[in-house]
PDB file of N, CA, C and O in Angstrom:
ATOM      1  N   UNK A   1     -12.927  40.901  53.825  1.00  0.00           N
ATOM      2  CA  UNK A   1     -14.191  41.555  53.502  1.00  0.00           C
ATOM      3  C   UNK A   1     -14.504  42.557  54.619  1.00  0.00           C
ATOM      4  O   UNK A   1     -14.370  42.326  55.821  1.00  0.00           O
ATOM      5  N   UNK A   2     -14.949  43.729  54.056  1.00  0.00           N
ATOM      6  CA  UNK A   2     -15.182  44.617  55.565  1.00  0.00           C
ATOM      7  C   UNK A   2     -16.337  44.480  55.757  1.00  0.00           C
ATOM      8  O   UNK A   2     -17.100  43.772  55.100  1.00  0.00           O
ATOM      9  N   UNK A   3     -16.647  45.283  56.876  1.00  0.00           N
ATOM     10  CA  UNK A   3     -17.646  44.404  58.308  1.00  0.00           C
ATOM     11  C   UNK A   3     -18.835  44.653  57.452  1.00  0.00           C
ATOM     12  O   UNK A   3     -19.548  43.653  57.359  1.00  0.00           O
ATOM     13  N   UNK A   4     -19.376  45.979  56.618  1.00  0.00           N
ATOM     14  CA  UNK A   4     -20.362  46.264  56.584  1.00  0.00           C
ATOM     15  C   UNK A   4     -20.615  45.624  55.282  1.00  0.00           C
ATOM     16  O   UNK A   4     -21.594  44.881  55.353  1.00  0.00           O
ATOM     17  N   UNK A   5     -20.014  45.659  54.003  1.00  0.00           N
ATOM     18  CA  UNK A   5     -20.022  44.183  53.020  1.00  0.00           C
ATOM     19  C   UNK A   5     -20.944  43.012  53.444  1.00  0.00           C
ATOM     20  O   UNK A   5     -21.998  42.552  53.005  1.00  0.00           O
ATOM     21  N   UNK A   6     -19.955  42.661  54.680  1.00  0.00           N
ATOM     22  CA  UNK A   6     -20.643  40.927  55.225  1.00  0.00           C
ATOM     23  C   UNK A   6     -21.822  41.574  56.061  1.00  0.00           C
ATOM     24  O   UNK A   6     -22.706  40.724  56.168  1.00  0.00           O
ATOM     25  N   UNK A   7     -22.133  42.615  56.620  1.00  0.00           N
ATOM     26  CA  UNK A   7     -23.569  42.736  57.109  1.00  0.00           C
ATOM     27  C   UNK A   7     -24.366  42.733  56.243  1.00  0.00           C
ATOM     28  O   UNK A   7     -25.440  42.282  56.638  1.00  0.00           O
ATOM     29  N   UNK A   8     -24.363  43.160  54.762  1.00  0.00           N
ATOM     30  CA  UNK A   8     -24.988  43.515  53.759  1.00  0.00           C
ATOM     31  C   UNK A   8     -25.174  42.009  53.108  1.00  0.00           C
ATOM     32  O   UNK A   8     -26.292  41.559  52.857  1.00  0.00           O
ATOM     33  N   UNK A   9     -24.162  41.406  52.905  1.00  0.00           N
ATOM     34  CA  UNK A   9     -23.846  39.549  52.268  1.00  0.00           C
ATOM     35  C   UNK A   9     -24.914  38.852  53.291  1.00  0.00           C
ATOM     36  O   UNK A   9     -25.739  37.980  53.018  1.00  0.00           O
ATOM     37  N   UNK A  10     -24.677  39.452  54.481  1.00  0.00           N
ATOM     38  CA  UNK A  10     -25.190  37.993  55.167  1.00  0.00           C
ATOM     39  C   UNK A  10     -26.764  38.262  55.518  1.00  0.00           C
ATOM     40  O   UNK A  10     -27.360  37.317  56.034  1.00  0.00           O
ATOM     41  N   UNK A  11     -27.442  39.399  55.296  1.00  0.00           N
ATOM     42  CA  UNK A  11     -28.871  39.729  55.680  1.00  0.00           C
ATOM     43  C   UNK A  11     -29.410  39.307  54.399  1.00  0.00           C
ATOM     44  O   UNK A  11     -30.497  38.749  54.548  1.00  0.00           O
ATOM     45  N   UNK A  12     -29.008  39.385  53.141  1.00  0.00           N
ATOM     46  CA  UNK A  12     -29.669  39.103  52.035  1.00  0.00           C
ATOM     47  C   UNK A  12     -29.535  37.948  51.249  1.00  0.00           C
ATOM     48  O   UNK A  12     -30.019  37.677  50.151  1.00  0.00           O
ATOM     49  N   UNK A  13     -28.544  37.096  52.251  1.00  0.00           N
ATOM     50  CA  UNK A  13     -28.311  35.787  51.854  1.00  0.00           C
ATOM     51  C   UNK A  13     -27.464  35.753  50.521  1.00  0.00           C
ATOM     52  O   UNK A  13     -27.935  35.165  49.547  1.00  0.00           O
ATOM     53  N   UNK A  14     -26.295  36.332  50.452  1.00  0.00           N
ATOM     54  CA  UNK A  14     -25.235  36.793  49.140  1.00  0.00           C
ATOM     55  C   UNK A  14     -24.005  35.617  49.757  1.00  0.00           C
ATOM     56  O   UNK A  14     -23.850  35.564  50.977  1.00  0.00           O
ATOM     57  N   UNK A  15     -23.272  34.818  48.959  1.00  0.00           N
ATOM     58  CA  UNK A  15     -22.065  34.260  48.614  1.00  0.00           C
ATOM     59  C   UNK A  15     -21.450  35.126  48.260  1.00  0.00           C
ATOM     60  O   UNK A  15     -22.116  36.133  48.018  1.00  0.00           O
ATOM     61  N   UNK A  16     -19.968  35.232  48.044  1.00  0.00           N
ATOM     62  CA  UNK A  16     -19.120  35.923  47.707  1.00  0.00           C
ATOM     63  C   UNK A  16     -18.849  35.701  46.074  1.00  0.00           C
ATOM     64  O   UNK A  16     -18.279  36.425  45.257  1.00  0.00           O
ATOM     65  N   UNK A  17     -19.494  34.404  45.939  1.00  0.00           N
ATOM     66  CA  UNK A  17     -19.136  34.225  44.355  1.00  0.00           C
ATOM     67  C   UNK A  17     -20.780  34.814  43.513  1.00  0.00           C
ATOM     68  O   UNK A  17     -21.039  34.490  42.354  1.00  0.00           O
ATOM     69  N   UNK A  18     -21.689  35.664  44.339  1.00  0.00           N
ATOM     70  CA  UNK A  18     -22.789  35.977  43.939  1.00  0.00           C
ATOM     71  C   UNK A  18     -23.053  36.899  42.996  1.00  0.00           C
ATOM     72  O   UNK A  18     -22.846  37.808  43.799  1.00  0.00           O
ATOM     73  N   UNK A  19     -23.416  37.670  41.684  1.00  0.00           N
ATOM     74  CA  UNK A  19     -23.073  38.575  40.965  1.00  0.00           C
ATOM     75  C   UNK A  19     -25.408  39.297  41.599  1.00  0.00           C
ATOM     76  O   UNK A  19     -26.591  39.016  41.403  1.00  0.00           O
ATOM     77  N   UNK A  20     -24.329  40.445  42.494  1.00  0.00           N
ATOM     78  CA  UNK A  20     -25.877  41.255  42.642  1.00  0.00           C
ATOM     79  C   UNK A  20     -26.034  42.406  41.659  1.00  0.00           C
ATOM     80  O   UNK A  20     -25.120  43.099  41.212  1.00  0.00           O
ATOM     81  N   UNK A  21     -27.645  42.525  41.327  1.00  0.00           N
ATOM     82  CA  UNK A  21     -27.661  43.521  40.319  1.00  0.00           C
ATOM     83  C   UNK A  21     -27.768  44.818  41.663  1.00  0.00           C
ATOM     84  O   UNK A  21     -28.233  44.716  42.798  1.00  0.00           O
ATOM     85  N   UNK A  22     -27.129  46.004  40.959  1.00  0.00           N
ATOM     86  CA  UNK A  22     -27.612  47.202  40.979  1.00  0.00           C
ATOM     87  C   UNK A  22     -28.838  47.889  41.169  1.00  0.00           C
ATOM     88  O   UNK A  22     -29.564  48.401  40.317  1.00  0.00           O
ATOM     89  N   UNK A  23     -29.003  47.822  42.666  1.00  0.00           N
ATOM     90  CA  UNK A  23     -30.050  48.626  43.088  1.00  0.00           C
ATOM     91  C   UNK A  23     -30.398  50.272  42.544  1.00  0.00           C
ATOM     92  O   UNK A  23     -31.555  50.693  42.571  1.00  0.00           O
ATOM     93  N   UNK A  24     -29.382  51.017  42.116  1.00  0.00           N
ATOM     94  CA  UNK A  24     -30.144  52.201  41.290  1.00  0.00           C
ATOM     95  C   UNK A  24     -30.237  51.920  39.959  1.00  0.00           C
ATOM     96  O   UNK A  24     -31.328  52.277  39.513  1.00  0.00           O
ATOM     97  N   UNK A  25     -29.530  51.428  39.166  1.00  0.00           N
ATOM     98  CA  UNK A  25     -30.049  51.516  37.558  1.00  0.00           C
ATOM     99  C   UNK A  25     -30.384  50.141  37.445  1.00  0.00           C
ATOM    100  O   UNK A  25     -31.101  49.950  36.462  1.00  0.00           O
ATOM    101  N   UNK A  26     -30.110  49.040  38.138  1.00  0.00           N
ATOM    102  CA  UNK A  26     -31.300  47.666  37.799  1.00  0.00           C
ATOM    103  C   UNK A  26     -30.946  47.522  36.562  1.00  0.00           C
ATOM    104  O   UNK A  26     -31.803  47.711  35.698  1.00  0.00           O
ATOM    105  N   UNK A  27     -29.378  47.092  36.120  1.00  0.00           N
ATOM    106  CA  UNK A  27     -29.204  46.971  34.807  1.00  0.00           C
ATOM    107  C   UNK A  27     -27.515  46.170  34.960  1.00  0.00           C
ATOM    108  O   UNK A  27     -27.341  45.107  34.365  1.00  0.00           O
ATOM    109  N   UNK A  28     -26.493  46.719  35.695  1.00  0.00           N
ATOM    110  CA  UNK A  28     -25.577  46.682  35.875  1.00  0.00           C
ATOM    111  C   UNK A  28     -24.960  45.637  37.217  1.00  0.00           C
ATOM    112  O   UNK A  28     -25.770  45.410  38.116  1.00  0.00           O
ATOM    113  N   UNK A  29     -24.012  45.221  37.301  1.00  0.00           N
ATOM    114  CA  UNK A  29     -23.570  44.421  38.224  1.00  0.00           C
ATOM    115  C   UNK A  29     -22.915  45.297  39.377  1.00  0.00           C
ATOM    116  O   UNK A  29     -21.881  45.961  39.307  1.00  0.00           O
ATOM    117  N   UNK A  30     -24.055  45.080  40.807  1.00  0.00           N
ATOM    118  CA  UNK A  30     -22.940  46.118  42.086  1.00  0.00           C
ATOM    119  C   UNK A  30     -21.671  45.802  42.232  1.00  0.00           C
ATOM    120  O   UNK A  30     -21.173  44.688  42.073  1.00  0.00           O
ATOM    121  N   UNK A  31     -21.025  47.008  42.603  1.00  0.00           N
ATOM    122  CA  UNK A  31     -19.377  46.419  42.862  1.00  0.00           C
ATOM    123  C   UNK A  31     -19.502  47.649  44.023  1.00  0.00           C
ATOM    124  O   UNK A  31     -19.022  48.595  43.400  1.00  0.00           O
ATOM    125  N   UNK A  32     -19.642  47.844  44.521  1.00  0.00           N
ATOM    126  CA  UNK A  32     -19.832  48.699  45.694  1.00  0.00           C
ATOM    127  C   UNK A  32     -21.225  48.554  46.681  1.00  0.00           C
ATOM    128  O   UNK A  32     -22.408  48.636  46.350  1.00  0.00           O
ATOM    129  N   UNK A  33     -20.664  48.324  47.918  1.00  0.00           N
ATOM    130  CA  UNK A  33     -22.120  48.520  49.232  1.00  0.00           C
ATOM    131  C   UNK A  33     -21.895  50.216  49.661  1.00  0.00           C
ATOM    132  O   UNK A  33     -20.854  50.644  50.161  1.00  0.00           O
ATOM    133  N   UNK A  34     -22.909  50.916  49.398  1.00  0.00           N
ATOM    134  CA  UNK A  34     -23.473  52.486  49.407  1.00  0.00           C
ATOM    135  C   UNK A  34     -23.568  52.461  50.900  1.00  0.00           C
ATOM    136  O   UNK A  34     -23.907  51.391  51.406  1.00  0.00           O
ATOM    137  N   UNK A  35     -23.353  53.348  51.577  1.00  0.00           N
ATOM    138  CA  UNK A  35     -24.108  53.685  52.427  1.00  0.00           C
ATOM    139  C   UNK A  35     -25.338  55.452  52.555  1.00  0.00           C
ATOM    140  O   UNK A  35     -25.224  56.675  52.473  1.00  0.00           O
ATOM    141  N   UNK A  36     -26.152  54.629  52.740  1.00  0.00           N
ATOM    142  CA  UNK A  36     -27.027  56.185  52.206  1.00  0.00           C
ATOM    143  C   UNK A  36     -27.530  57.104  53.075  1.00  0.00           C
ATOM    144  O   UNK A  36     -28.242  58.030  52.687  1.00  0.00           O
ATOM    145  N   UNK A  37     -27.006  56.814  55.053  1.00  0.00           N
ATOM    146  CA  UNK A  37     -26.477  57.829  55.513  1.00  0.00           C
ATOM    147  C   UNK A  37     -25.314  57.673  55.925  1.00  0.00           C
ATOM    148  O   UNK A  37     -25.106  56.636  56.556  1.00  0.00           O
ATOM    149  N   UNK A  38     -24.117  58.676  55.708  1.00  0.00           N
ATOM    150  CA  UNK A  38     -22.779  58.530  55.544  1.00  0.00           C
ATOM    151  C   UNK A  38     -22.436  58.148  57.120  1.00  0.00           C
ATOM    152  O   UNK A  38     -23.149  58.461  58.074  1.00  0.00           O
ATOM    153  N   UNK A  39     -21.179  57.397  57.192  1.00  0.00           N
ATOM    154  CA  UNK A  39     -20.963  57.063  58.601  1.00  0.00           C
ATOM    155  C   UNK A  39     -20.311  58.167  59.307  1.00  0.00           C
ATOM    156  O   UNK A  39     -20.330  58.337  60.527  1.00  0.00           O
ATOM    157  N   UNK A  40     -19.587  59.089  58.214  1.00  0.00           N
ATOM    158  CA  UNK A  40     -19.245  60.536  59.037  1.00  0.00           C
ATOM    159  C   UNK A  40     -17.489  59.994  59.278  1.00  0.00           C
ATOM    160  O   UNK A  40     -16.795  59.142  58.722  1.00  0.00           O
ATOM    161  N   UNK A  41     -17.262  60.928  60.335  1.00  0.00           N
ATOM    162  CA  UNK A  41     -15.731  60.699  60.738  1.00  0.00           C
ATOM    163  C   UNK A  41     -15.815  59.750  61.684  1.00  0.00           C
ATOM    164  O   UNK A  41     -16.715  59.396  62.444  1.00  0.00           O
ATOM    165  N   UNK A  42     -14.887  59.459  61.526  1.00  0.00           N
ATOM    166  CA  UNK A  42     -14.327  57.912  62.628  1.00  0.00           C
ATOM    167  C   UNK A  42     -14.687  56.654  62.323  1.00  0.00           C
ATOM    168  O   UNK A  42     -14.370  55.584  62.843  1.00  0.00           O
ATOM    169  N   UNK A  43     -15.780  57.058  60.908  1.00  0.00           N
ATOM    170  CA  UNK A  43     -16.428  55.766  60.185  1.00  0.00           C
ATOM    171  C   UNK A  43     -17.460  54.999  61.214  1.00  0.00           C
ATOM    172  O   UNK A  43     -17.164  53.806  61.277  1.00  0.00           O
ATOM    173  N   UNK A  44     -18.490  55.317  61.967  1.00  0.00           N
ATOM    174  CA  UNK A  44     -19.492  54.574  62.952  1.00  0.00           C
ATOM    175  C   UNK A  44     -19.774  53.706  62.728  1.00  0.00           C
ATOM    176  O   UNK A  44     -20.642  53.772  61.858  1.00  0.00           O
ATOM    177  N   UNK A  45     -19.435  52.201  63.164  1.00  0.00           N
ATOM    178  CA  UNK A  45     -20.103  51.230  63.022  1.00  0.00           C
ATOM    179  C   UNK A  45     -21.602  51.471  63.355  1.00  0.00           C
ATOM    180  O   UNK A  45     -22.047  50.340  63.161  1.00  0.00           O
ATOM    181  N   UNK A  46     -22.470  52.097  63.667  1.00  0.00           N
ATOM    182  CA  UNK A  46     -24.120  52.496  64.055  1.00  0.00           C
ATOM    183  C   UNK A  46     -24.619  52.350  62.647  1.00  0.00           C
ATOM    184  O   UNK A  46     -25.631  51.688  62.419  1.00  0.00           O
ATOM    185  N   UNK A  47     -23.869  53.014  61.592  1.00  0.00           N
ATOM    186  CA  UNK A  47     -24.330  53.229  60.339  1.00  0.00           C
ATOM    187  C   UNK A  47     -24.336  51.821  59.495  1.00  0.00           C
ATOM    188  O   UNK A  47     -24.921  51.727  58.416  1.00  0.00           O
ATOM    189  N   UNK A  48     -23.665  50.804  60.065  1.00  0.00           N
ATOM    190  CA  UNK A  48     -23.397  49.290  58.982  1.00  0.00           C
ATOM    191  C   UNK A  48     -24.933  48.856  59.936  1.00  0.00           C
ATOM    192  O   UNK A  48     -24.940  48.361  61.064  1.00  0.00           O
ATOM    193  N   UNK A  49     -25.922  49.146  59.252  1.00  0.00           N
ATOM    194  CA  UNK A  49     -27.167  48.094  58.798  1.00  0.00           C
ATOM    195  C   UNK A  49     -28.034  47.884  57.573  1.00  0.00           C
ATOM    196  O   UNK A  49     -28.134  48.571  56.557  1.00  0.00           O
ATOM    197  N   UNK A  50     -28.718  46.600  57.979  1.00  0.00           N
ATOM    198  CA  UNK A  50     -29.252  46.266  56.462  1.00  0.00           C
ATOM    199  C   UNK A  50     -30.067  47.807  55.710  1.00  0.00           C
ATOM    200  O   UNK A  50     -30.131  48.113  54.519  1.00  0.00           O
ATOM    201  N   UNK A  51     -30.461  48.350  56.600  1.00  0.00           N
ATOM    202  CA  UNK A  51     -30.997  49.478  56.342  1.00  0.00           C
ATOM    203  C   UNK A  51     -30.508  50.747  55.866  1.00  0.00           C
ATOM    204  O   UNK A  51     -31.291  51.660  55.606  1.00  0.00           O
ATOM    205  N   UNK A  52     -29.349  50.853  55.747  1.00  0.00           N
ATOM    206  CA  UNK A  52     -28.840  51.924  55.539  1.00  0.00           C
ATOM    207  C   UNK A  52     -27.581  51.455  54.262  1.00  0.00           C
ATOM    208  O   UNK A  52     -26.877  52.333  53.762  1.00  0.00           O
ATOM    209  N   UNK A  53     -27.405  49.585  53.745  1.00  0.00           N
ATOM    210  CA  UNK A  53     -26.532  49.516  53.286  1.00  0.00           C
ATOM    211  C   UNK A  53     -27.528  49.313  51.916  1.00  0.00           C
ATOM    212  O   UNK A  53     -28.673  48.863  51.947  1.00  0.00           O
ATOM    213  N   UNK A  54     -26.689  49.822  50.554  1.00  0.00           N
ATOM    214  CA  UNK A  54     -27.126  49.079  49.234  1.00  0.00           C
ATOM    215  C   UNK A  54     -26.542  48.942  48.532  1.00  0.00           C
ATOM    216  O   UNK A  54     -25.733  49.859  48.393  1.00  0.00           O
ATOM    217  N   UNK A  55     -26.453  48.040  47.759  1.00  0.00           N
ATOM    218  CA  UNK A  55     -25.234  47.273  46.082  1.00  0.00           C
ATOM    219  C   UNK A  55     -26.159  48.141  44.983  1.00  0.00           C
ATOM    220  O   UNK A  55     -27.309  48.158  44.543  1.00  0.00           O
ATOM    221  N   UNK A  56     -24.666  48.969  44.813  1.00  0.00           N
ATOM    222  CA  UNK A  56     -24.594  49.755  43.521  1.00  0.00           C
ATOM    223  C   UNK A  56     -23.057  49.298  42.305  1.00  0.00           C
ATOM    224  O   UNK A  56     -21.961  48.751  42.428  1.00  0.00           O
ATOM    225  N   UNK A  57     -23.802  49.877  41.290  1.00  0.00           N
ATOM    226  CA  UNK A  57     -22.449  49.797  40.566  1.00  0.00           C
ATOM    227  C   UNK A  57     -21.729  50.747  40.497  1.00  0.00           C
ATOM    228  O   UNK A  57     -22.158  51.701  41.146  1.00  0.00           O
ATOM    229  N   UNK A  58     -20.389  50.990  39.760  1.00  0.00           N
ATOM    230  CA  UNK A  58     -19.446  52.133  40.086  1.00  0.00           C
ATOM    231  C   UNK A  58     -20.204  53.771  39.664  1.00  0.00           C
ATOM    232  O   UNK A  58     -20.086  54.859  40.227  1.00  0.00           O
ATOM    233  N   UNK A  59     -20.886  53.415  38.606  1.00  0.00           N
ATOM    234  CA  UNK A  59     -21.687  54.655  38.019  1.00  0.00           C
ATOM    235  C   UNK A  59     -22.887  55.039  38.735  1.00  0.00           C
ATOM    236  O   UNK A  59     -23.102  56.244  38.607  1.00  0.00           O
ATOM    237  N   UNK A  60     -23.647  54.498  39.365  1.00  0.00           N
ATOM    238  CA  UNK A  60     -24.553  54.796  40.417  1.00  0.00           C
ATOM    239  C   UNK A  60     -23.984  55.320  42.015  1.00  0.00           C
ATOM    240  O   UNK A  60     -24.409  56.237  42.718  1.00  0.00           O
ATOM    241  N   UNK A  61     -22.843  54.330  42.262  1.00  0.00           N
ATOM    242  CA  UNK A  61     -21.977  54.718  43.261  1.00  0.00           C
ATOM    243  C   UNK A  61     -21.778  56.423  43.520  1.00  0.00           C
ATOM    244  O   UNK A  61     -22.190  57.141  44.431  1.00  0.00           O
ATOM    245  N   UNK A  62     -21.073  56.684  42.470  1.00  0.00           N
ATOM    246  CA  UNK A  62     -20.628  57.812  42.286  1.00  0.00           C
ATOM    247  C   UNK A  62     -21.684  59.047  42.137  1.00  0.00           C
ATOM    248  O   UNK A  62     -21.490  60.196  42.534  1.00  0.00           O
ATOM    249  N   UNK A  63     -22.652  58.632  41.584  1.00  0.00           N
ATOM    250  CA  UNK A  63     -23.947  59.557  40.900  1.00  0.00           C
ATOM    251  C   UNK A  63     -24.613  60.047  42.686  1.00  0.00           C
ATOM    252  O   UNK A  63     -24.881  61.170  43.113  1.00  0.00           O
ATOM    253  N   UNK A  64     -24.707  58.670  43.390  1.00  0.00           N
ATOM    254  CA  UNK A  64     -25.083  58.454  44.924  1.00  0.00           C
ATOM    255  C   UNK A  64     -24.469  59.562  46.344  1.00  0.00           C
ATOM    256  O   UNK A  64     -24.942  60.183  47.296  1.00  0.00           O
ATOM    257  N   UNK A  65     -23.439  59.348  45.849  1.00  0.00           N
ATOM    258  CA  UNK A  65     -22.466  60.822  46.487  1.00  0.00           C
ATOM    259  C   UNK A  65     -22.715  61.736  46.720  1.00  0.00           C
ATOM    260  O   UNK A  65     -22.538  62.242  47.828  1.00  0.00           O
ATOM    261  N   UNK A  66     -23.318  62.380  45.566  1.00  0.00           N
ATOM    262  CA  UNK A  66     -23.269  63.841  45.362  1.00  0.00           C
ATOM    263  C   UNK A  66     -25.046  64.405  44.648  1.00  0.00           C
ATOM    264  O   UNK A  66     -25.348  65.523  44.232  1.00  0.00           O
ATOM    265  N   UNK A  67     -25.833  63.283  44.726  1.00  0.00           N
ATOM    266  CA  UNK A  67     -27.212  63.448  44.641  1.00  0.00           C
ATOM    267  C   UNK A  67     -28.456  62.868  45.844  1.00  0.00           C
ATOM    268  O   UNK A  67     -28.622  61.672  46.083  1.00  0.00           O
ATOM    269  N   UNK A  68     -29.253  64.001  46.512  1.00  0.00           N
ATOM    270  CA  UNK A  68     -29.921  63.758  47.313  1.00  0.00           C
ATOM    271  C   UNK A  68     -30.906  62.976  46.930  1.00  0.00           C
ATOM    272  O   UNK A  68     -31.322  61.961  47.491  1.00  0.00           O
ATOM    273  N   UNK A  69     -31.399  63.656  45.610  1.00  0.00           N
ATOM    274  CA  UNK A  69     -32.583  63.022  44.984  1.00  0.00           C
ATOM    275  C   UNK A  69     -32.490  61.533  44.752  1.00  0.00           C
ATOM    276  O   UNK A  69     -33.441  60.803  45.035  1.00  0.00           O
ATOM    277  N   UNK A  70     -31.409  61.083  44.263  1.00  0.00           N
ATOM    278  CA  UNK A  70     -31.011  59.688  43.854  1.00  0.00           C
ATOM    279  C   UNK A  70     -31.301  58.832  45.061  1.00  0.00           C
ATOM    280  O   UNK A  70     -31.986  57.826  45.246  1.00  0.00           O
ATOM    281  N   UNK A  71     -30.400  59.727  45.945  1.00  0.00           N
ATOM    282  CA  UNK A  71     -30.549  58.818  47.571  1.00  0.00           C
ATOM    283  C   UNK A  71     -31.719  58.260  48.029  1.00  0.00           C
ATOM    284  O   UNK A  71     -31.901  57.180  48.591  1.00  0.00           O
ATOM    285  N   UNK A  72     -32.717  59.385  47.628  1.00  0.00           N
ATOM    286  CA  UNK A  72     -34.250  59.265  48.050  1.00  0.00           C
ATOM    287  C   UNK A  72     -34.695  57.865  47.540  1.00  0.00           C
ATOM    288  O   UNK A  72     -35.247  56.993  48.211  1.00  0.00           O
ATOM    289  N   UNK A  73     -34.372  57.819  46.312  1.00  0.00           N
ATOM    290  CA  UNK A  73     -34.874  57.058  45.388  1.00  0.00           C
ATOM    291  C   UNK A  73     -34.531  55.463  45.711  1.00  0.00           C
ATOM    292  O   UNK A  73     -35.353  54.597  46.013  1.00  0.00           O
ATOM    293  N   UNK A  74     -33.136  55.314  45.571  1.00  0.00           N
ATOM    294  CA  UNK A  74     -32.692  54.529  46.136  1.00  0.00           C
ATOM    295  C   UNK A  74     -33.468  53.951  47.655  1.00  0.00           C
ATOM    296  O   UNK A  74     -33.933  52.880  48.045  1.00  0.00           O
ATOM    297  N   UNK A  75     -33.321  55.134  48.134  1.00  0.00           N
ATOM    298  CA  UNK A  75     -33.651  54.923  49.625  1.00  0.00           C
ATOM    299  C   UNK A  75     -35.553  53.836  49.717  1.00  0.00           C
ATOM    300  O   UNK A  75     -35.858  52.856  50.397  1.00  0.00           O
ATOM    301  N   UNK A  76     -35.973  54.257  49.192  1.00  0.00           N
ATOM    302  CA  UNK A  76     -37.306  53.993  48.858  1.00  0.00           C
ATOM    303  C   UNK A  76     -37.387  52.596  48.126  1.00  0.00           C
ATOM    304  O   UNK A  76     -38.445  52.012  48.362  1.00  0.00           O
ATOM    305  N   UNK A  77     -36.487  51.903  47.266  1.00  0.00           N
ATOM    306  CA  UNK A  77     -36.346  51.115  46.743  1.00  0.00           C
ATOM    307  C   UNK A  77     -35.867  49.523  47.834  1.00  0.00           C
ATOM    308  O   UNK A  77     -36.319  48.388  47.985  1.00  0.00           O
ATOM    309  N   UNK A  78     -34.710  50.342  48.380  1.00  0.00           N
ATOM    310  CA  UNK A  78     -34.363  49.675  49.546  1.00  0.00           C
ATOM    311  C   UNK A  78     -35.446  49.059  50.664  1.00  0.00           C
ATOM    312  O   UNK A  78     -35.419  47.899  51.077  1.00  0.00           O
ATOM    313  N   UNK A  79     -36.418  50.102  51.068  1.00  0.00           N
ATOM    314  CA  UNK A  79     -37.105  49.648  51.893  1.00  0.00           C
ATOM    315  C   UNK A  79     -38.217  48.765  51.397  1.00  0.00           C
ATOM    316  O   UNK A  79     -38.621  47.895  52.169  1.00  0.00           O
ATOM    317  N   UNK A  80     -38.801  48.885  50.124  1.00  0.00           N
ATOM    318  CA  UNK A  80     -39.698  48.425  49.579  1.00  0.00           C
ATOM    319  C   UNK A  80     -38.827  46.946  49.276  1.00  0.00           C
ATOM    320  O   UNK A  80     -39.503  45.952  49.539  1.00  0.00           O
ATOM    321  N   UNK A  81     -37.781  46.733  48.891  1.00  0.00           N
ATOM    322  CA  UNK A  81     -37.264  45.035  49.211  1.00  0.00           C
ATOM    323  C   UNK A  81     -37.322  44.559  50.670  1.00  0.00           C
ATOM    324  O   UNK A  81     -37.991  43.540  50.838  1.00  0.00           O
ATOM    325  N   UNK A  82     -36.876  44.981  51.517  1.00  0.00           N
ATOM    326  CA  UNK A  82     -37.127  44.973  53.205  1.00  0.00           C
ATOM    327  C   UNK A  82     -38.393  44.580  53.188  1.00  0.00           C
ATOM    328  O   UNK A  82     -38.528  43.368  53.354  1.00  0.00           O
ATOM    329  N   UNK A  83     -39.260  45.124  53.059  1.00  0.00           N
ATOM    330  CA  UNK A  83     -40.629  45.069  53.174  1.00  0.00           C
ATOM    331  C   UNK A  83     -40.956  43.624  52.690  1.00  0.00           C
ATOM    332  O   UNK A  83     -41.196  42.751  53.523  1.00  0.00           O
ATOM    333  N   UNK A  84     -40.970  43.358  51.340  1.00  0.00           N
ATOM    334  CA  UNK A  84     -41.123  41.861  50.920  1.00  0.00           C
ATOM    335  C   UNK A  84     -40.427  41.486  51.297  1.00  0.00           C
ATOM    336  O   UNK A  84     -40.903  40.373  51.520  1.00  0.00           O
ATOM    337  N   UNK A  85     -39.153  41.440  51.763  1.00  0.00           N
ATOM    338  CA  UNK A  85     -38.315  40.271  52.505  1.00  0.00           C
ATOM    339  C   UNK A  85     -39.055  39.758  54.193  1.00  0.00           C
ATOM    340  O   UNK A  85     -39.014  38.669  54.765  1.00  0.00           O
ATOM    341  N   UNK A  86     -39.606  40.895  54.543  1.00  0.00           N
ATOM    342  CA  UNK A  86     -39.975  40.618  55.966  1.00  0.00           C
ATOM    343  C   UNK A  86     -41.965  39.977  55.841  1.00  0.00           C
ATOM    344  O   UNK A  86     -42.375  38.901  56.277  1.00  0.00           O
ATOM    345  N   UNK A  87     -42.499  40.660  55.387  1.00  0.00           N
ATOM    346  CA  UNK A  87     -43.653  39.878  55.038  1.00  0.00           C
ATOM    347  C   UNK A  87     -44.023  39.444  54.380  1.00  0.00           C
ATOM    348  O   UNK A  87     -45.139  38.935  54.488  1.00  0.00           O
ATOM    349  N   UNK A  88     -43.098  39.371  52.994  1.00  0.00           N
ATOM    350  CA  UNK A  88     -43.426  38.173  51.669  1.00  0.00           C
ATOM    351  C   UNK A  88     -44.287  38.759  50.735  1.00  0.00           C
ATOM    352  O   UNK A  88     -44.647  38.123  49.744  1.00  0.00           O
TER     353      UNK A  88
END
């Protein structure tokens, strides 16, 4: 499992046998951890946190890439779970 996977598994309390839904379309099963600012060249471990990682599926994945707007969206979604995770 790579590092940033299990940073992502282990902050949100995920098993490996866990089926997470899809943080952009909330419909579909993630098969990909996003990162939604890119780690760049050399791949930065700085960039593997709970904050910057999210479970998408392959069609959101991809949509995620190459759309800012989505990112936003996403991005906003992300923090608003953070948020109830940290003060309930």
């Amino acid at each position: 499992m790579k590092k940033h996977v299990k940073i992502f598994m282990d902050y949100w309390g995920y098993g490996e046998q866990d089926s997470i839904l899809c943080i952009g379309c909330e419909k579909r099963v993630a098969v990909d951890i996003h990162h939604l600012s890119k780690r760049g060249m050399g791949s930065s471990k700085k960039k593997d946190t709970p904050e910057n990682l999210v479970a998408l599926c392959r069609g959101c994945h991809t949509f995620a890439e190459h759309n800012k707007e989505f990112n936003k969206i996403i991005t906003e979604r992300l923090n608003e779970r953070i948020t109830r995770r940290i003060y309930g």
